[in-house]
DRENDO-1510 file (C-alpha; in Angstrom, 1 decimal, always signed):
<recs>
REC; n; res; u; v; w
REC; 1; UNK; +28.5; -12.6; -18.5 .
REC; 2; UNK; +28.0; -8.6; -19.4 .
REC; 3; UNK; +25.5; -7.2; -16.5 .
REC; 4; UNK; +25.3; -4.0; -18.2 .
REC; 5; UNK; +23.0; -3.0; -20.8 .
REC; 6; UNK; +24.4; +0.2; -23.0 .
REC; 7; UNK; +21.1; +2.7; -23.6 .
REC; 8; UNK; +21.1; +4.7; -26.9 .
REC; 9; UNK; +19.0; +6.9; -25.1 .
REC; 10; UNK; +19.6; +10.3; -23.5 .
REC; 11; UNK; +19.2; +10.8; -19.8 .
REC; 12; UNK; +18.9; +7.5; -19.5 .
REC; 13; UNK; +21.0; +5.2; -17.2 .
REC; 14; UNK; +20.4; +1.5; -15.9 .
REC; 15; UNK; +21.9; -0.8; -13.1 .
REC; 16; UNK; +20.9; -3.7; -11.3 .
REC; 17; UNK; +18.1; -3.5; -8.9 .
REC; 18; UNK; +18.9; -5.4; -5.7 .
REC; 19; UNK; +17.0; -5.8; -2.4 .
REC; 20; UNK; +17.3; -2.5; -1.1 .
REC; 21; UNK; +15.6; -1.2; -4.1 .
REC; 22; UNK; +12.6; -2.8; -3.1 .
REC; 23; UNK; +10.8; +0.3; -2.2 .
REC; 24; UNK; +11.4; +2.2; -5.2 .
REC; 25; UNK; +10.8; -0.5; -7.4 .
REC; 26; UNK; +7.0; -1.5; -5.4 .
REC; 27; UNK; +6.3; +2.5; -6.7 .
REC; 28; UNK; +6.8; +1.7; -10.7 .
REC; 29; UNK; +4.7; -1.3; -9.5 .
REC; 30; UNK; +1.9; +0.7; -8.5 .
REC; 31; UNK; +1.8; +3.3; -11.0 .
REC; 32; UNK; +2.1; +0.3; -13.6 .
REC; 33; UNK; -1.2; -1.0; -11.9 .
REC; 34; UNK; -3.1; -1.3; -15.1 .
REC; 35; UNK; -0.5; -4.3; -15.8 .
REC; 36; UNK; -1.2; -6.0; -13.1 .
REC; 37; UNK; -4.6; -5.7; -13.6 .
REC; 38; UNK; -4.5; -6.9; -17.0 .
REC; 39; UNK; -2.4; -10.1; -16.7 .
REC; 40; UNK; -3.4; -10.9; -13.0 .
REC; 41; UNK; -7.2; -9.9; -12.7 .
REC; 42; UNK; -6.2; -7.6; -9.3 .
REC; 43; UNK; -4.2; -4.6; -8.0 .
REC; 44; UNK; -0.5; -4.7; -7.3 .
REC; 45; UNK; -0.1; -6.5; -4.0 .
REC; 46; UNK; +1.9; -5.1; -0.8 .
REC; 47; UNK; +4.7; -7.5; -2.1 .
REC; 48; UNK; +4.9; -6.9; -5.6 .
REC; 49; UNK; +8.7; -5.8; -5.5 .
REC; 50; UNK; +10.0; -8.2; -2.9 .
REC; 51; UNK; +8.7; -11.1; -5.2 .
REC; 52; UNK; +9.6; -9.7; -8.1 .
REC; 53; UNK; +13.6; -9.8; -6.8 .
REC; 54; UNK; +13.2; -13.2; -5.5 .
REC; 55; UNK; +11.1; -15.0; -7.9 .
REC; 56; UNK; +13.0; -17.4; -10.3 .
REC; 57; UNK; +11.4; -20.7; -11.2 .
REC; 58; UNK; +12.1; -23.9; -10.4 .
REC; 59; UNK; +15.5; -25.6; -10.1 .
REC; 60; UNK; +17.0; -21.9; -10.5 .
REC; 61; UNK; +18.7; -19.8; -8.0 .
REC; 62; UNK; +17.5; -15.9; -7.1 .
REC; 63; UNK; +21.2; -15.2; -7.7 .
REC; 64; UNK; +21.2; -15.5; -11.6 .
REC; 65; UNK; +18.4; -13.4; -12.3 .
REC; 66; UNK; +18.8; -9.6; -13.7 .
REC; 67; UNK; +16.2; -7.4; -12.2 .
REC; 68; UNK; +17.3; -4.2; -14.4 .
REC; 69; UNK; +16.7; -0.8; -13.7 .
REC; 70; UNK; +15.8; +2.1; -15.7 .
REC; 71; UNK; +16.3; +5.6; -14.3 .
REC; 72; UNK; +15.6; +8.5; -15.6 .
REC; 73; UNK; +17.9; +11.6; -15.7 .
REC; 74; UNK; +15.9; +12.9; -12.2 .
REC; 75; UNK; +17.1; +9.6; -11.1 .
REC; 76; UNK; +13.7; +7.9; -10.9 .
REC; 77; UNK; +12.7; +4.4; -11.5 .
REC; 78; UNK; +11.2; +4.4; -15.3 .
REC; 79; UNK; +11.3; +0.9; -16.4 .
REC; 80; UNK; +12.3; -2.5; -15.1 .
REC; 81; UNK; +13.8; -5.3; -17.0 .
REC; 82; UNK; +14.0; -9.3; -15.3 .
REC; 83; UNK; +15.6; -11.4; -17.0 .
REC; 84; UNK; +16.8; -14.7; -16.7 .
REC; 85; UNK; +20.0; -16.5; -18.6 .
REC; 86; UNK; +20.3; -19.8; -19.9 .
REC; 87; UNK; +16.6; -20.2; -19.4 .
REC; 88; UNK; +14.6; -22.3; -20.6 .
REC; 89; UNK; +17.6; -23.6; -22.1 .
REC; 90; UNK; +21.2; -23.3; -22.9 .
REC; 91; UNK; +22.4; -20.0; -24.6 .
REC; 92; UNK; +18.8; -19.1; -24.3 .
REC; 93; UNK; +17.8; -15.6; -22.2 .
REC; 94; UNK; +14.4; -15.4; -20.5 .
REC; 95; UNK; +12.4; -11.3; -20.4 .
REC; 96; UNK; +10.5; -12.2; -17.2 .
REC; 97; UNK; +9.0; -8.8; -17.3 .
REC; 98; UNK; +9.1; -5.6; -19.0 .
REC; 99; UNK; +7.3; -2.6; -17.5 .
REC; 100; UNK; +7.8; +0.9; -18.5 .
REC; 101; UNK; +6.0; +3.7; -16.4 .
REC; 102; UNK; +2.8; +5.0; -18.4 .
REC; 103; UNK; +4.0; +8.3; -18.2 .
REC; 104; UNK; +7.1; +7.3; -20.6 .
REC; 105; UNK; +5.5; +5.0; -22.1 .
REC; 106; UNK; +5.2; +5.6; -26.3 .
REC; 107; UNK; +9.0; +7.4; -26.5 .
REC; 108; UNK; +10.8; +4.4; -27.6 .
REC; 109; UNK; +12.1; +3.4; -24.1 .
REC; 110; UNK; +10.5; -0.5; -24.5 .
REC; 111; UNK; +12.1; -0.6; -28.0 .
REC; 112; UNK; +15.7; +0.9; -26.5 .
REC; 113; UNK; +15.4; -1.7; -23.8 .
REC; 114; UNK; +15.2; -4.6; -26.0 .
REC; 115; UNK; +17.6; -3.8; -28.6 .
REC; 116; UNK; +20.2; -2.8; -25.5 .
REC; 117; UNK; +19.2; -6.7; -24.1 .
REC; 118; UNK; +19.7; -8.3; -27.7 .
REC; 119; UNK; +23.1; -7.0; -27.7 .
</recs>
């Protein structure tokens, strides 16, 4: 299975996030607060980003799920991608989450993201 997703944007670059990206990745949590808010009904809790690396559901392992990584050219996290293959079935892949930092949001990044997953 290809890990990588190819960006057609400039100074862009992605990789997997793994645990010790937990602290970076709990800050695009919090300034993406007005997600949280939306779809849960409360601010981002003190856990946000260890959850979001471990969480898979049922019957699934932690191992098979792609917590991608957006960075910016500076180097800092701008988007995350979780996804999940072969769920909820065969040859089937699951976008857990997409969340793009509000103060990239409306360049084209979300759209990039996708279109990199699809292929």
């Amino acid at each position: 299975m290809n890990r990588e997703l190819e960006l057609n944007l400039l100074n862009h670059s992605s990789r997997i996030l793994a645990h010790e990206d937990v602290e970076i990745l709990q800050s695009l949590l919090e300034r993406c607060e007005d997600f949280n808010v939306l779809v849960e009904g409360q601010p981002v809790s003190k856990e946000a980003a260890r959850e979001e690396l471990l969480d898979v559901p049922p019957g699934r392992k932690t191992d098979e799920k792609l917590v991608y990584g957006i960075f910016n050219d500076g180097q800092e996290l701008v988007a995350v991608l979780d996804a999940l293959p072969d769920y909820p079935e065969k040859s089937v892949w699951w976008i857990g989450l997409l969340l793009i930092d509000p103060a990239v949001r409306a360049q084209g990044l979300g759209k990039a993201l996708v279109d990199s997953f699809i292929k």
